[in-house]
N, C-alpha and C positions, 0 to 999 in steps of 0.2 A: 504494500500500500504506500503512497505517494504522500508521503506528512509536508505541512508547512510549519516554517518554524512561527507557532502564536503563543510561545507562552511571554508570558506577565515578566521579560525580564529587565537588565540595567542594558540601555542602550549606550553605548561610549559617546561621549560630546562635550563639547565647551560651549555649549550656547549658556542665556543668561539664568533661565530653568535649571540646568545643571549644574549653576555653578552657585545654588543658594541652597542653605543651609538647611537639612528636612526638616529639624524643627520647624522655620518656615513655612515649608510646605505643608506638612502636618498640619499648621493651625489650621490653612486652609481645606483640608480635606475635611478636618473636623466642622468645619463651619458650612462647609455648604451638605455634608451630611443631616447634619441639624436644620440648616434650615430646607432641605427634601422633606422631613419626616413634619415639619409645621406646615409647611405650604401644600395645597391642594389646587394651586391653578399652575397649568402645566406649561402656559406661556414664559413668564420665569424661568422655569427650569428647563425649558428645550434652548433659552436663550444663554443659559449657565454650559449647556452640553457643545452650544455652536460655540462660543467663547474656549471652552477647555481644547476643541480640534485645533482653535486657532493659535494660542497657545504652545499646543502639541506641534505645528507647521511650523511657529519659530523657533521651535527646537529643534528641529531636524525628526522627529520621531512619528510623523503622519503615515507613513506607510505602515509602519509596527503597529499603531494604535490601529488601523484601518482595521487591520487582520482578525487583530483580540475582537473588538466592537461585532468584527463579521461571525465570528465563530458563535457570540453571544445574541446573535439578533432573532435567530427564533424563538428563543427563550422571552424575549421582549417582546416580539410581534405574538405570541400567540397570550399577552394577557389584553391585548386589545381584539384581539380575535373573541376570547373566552365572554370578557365582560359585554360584544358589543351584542353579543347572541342569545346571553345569558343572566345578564347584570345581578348580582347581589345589593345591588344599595340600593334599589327602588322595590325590589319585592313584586309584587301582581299590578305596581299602578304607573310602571315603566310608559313612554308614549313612542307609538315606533316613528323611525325615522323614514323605512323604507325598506316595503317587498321584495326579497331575494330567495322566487320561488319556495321551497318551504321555510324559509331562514327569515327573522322577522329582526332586524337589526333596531337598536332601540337606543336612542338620543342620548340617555342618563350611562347607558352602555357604555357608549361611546366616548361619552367625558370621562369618563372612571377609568377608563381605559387608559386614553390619551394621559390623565394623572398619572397612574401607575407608569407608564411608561416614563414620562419625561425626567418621573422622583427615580428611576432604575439609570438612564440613560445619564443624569448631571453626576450622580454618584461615580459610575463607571467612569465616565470619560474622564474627571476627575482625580481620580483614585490610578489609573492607569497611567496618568501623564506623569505622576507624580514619583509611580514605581517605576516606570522605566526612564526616568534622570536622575536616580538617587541610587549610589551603590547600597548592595547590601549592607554590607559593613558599615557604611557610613548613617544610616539611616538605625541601626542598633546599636553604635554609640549614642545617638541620638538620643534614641530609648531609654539607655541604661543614666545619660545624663539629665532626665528628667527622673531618675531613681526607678525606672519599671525594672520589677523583679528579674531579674537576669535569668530567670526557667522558662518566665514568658517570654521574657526578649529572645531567648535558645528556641525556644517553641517557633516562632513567628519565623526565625531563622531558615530551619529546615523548611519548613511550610515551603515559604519564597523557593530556596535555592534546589530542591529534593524533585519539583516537577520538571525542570527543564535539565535538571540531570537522568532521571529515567526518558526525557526525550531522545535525547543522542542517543543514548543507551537501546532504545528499539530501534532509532536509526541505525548504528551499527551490526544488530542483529539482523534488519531486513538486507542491509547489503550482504552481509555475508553469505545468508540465505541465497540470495540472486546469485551470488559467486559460484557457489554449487550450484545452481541449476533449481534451486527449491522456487516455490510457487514465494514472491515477492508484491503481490498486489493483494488492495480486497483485504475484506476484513479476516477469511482466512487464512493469511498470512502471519494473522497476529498471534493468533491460537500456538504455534510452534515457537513462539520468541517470548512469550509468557516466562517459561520454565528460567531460560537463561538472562532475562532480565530481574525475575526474581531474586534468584541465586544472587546475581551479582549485586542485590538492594541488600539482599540479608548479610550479606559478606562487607558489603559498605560501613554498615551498623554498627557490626562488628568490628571494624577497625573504629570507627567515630568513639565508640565508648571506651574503649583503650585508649586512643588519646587523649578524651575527658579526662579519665583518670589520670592520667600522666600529667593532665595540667593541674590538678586539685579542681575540679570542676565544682564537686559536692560543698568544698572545704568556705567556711567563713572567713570573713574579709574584706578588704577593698579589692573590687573587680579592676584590671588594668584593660586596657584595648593595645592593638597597635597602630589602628589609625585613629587619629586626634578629630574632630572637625572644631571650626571656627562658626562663630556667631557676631558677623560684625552689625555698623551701626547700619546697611541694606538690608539685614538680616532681622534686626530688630523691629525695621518701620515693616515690612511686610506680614512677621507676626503681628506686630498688633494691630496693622490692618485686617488679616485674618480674624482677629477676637473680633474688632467693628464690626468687621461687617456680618460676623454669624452669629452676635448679639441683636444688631439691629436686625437682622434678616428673619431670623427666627422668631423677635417680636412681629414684625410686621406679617411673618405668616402665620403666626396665631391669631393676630388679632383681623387681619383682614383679608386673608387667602385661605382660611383651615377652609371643611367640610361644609360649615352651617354657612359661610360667608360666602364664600362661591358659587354663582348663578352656572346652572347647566349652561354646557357650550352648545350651540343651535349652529351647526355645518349646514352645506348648502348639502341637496343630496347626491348631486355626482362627484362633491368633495368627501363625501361618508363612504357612497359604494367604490371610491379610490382606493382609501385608508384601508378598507377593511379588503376589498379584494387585493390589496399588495403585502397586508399582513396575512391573511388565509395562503398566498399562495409561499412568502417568504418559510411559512410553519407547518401546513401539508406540505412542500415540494421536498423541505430536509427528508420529514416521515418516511414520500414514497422511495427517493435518491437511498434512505439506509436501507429501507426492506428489499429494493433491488439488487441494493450491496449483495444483504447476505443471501438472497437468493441462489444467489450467482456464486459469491463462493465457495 
């Protein structure tokens, strides 16, 4: 099978994104998570998501973000798919929007939809731009310099760095496979690289905890790093621009963007059966494209 490389990882750069301090960045992942989970008008927050791409473009890392965002979009598109057919927040007194033969698409659907989306889409975009200009390491001194428990900060660690290590990891298996002549596409392909990508995780493990040990991992203390980061005074005005503005963000979506505050959004209807025929076919076309997969192999 033919992998892209999409994972979550540190892109190398000198743009000005990369060259600021996570804490930094951190405030602002913090604050516009916050203000996602207040706000319930989705204008804001698709406005938060075209800003993080744009962001992401002067950093050099658009292409990388492109990928992660693509892998994650039916996962996105079919909560607007779900809600606009189905709605849970209006219950029996939904008002349709518009006949699509047996499918009854419904207005309140459709705005709840469009929210859930936009609060999933500012997050990600967000959260992505952030991890892929920020070294690992640098980003869990970070951690440990705000005093997080250094098990979490070790937890968060592998997390990040353990996926895109088991990536190469089945990349090298599938080429090997090809080398001999083994079946290298298709999902069963994957089936035979299971065993030695395993082995070689549990074997990884196994060296990590021995060098724990070797460092006093368990032992009390002051933790050392070996990379340092800096917090200068660019560093400083952008965190507490971060606190502003997911302070004020987050009152303002309480107070006048939550649930009760937000007027249903009223589309035109060839804008609605767009929306929803481009997330229906974004969310069945993965479904039919896997079941073909393994059909076939």
């Amino acid at each position: 099978m033919q992998t892209m490389n999409v994972s979550i990882t540190h892109v190398h750069g000198t743009s000005w994104l990369h060259r600021l301090s996570p804490l930094a960045k951190l405030t602002w992942v913090i604050a516009i998570m916050a203000f996602a989970f207040a706000s319930y008008n989705p204008w804001p927050l698709f406005t938060i998501a075209i800003l993080g791409l744009i962001a992401g473009a002067t950093a050099g890392i658009l292409p990388q973000m492109g990928r992660v965002l693509l892998v994650f979009a039916p996962v996105t598109a079919s909560m607007l798919v779900i809600q606009a057919i189905a709605p849970a927040i209006c219950s029996n007194n939904c008002t349709p929007a518009v006949q699509l033969g047996p499918l009854t698409i419904y207005q309140e659907g459709i705005s709840h939809g469009l929210s859930l989306m936009s609060r999933v889409l500012a997050m990600e975009v967000v959260a992505i731009a952030v991890l892929m200009t920020t070294h690992p390491s640098d980003l869990f001194s970070a951690l440990a310099r705000i005093h997080v428990p250094y098990v979490l900060n070790f937890m968060l660690a592998m997390t990040l760095q353990l996926i895109p290590v088991l990536q190469r990891e089945v990349q090298v298996v599938l080429s090997a496979q090809r080398s001999r002549g083994m079946k290298s596409t298709g999902f069963g392909s994957l089936l035979p690289s299971f065993v030695p990508v395993f082995a070689g995780a549990f074997e990884r493990v196994q060296q990590l905890s021995i060098s724990l040990e070797s460092r006093a991992f368990g032992s009390t203390g002051a933790k050392t790093s070996y990379r340092q980061i800096t917090f200068g005074p660019v560093d400083k005005v952008v965190a507490v621009a971060g606190i502003v503005v997911g302070v004020v963000g987050t009152a303002v979506g309480l107070l006048f963007w939550s649930a009760g505050q937000t007027p249903v959004i009223v589309l035109p209807v060839w804008l609605t059966v767009l929306l929803f025929a481009a997330a229906a076919i974004m969310f069945i076309g993965v479904i039919v494209v896997a079941v073909v997969t393994l059909a076939r192999s």
